[in-house]
C-alpha positions as CSV (number, residue, x, y, z in Angstrom):
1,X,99.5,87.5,190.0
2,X,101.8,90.4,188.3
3,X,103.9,87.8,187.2
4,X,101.3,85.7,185.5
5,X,99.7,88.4,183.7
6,X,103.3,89.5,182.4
7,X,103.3,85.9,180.7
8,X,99.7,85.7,179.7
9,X,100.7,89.4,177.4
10,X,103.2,87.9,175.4
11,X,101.3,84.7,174.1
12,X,98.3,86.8,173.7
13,X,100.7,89.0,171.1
14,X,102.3,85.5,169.2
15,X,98.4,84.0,168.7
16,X,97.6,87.3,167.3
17,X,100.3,87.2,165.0
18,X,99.8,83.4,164.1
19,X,96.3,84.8,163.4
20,X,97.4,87.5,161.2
21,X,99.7,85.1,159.8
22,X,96.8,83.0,158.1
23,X,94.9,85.9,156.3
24,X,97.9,87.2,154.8
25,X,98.4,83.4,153.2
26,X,95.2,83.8,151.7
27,X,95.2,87.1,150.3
28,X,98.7,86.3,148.6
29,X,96.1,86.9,145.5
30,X,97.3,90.4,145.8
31,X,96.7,89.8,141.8
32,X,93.7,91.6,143.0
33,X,95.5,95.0,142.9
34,X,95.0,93.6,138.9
35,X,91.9,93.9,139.4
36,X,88.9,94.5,141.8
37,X,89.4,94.3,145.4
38,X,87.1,91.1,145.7
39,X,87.9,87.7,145.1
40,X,85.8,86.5,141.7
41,X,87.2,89.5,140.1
42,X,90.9,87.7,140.6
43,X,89.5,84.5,138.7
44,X,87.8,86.5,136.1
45,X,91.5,88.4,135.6
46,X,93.2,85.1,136.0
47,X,90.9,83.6,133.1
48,X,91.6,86.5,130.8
49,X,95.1,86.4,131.2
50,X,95.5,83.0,129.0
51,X,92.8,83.6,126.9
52,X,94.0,86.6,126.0
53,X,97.6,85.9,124.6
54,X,96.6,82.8,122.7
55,X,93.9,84.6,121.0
56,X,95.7,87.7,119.8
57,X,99.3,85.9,119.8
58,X,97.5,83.4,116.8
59,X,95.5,86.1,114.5
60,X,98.5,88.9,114.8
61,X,101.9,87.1,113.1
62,X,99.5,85.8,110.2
63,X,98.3,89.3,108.9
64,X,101.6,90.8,109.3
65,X,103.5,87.6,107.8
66,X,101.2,87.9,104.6
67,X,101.7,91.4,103.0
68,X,105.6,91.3,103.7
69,X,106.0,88.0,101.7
70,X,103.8,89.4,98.4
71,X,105.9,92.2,97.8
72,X,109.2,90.3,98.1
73,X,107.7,86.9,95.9
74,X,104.9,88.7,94.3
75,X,104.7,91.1,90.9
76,X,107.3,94.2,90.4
77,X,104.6,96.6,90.4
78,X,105.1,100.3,88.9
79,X,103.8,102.7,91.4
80,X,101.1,104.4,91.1
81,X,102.5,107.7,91.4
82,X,104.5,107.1,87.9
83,X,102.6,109.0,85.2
84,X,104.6,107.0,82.5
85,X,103.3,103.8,84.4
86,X,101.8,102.6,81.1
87,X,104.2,102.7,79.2
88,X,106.9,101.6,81.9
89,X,104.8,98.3,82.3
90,X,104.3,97.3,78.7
91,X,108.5,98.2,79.1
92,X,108.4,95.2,82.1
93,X,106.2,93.1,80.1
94,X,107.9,93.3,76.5
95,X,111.7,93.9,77.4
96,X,112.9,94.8,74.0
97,X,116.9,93.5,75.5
98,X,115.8,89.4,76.7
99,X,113.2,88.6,73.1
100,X,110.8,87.3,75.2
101,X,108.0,88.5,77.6
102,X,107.9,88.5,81.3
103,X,107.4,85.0,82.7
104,X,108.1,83.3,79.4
105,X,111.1,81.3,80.9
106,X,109.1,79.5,83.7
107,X,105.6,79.9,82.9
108,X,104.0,81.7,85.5
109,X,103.3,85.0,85.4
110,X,102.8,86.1,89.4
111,X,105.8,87.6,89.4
112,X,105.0,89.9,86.3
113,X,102.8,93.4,87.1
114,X,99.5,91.9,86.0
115,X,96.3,91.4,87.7
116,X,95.3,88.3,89.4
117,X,92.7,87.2,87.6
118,X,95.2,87.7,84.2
119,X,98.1,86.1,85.9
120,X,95.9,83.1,86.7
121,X,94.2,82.8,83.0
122,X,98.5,83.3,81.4
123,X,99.4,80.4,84.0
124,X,96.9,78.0,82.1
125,X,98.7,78.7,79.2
126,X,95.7,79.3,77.1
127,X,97.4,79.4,73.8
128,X,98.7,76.0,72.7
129,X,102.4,76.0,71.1
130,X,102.5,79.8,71.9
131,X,103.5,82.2,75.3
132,X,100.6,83.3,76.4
133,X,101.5,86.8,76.7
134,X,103.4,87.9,73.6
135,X,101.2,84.7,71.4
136,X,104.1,83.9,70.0
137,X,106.7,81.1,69.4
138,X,110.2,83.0,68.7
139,X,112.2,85.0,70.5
140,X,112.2,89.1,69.6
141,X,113.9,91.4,68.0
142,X,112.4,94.1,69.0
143,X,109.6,96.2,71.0
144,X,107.9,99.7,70.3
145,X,104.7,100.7,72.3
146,X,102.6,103.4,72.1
147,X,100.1,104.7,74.6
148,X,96.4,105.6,74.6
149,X,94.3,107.0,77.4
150,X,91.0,106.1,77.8
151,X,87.9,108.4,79.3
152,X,88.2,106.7,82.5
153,X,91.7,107.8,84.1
154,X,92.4,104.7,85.7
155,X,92.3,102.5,82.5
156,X,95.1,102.7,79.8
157,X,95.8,101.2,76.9
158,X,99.3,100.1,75.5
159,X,99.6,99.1,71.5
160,X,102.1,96.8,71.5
161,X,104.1,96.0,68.2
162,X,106.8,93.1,68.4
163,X,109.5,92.6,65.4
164,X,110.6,89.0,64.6
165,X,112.3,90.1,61.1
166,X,111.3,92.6,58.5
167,X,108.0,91.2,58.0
168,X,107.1,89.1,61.3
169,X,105.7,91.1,63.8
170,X,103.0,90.8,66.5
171,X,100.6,93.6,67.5
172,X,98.9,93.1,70.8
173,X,96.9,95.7,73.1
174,X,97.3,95.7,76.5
175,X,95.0,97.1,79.2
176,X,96.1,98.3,81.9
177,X,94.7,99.5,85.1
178,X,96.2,102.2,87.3
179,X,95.3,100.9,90.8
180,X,95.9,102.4,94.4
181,X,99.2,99.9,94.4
182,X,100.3,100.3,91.2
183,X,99.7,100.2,87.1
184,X,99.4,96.5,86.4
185,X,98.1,94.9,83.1
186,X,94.5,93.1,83.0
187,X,94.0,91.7,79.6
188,X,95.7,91.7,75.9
189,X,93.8,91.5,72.6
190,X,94.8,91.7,68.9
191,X,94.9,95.4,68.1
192,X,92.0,96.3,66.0
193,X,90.3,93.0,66.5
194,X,88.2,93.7,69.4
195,X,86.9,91.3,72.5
196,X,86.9,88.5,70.7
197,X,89.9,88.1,70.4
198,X,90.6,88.4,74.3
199,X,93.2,86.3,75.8
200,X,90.0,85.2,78.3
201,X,88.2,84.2,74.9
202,X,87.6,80.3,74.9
203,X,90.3,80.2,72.0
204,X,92.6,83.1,72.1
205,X,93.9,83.5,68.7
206,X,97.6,84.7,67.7
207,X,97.8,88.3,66.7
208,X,100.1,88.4,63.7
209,X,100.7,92.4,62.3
């Protein structure tokens, strides 16, 4: 009887182990230390975990993709901190050294420190058999500019005077907005000739001096 008992022990010990064997399969979800203890909580973890990524891996390289490319193919913008920013973008716009304006040679004006409603209306080339931006035909001779501030601080005005030849010259006035990014330029006129003669006008006239 000693005997048998002796044996009996040691299978008793295996069946217990087989036994243990079996609940430690099924909690291999130890993805539970994730989250609570209990066994929905695992599927609610395990459903978050690709819902997750695919939802903020889509939204986050669009917004970041976005603002890098504008500065490197958008407008040259004068910062805002530049208290001759005026002046210095009727300089961009009018470069007395190349006789014509900004965007002249390809006829779009994105790339030029204007506004986007202004860079839109210069792109439909509003003035027929002229640039939009200079409303004229020839190439330059020369530029001088002069600058006015207004009562609001964030608007400026530059008086433009462009010299074809000793008596050709254009005289164009230039808004221009001093914005949290930068001064850029939101409409051109004929000096002295008031709204009418806006470049959004249904017929934008040339402004001869």
């Amino acid at each position: 009887m000693s005997s048998l008992r002796v044996l009996l022990l040691p299978v008793f010990l295996l069946c217990a182990a087989c036994g243990s064997s079996a609940p430690t399969g099924v909690a291999t979800g130890p993805s539970q230390t994730a989250g609570p203890p209990t066994t929905p909580s695992a599927t609610a973890t395990a459903t978050d975990v690709p819902a997750t990524p695919s939802a903020t891996a889509t939204p986050s390289p669009t917004p970041r993709v976005s603002p890098t490319a504008q500065p490197t193919s958008g407008a040259i913008v004068v910062p805002p901190t530049d208290n001759e920013g005026a002046l210095h973008t009727a300089d961009y716009l009018y470069p007395s050294q190349s006789g014509s304006s900004c965007g002249a040679r390809t006829g779009h004006y994105d790339d030029c420190p204007v506004t986007a409603r202004l860079a839109a209306r210069l792109d439909g080339h509003p003035l027929p058999g002229g640039e939009a931006l200079c409303r004229c035909q020839n190439f330059w001779q020369g530029v001088q500019v002069q600058v006015t501030q207004t009562p609001d601080p964030t608007v400026w005005v530059d008086h433009v005077v462009i010299t074809f030849g000793p008596s050709a010259t254009v005289k164009i006035d230039v808004r221009v907005l001093r914005t949290a990014g930068g001064w850029v330029a939101d409409d051109t006129s004929c000096t002295g000739q008031g709204a009418q003669t806006s470049i959004y006008a249904q017929n934008p006239p040339p402004c001869p001096g």
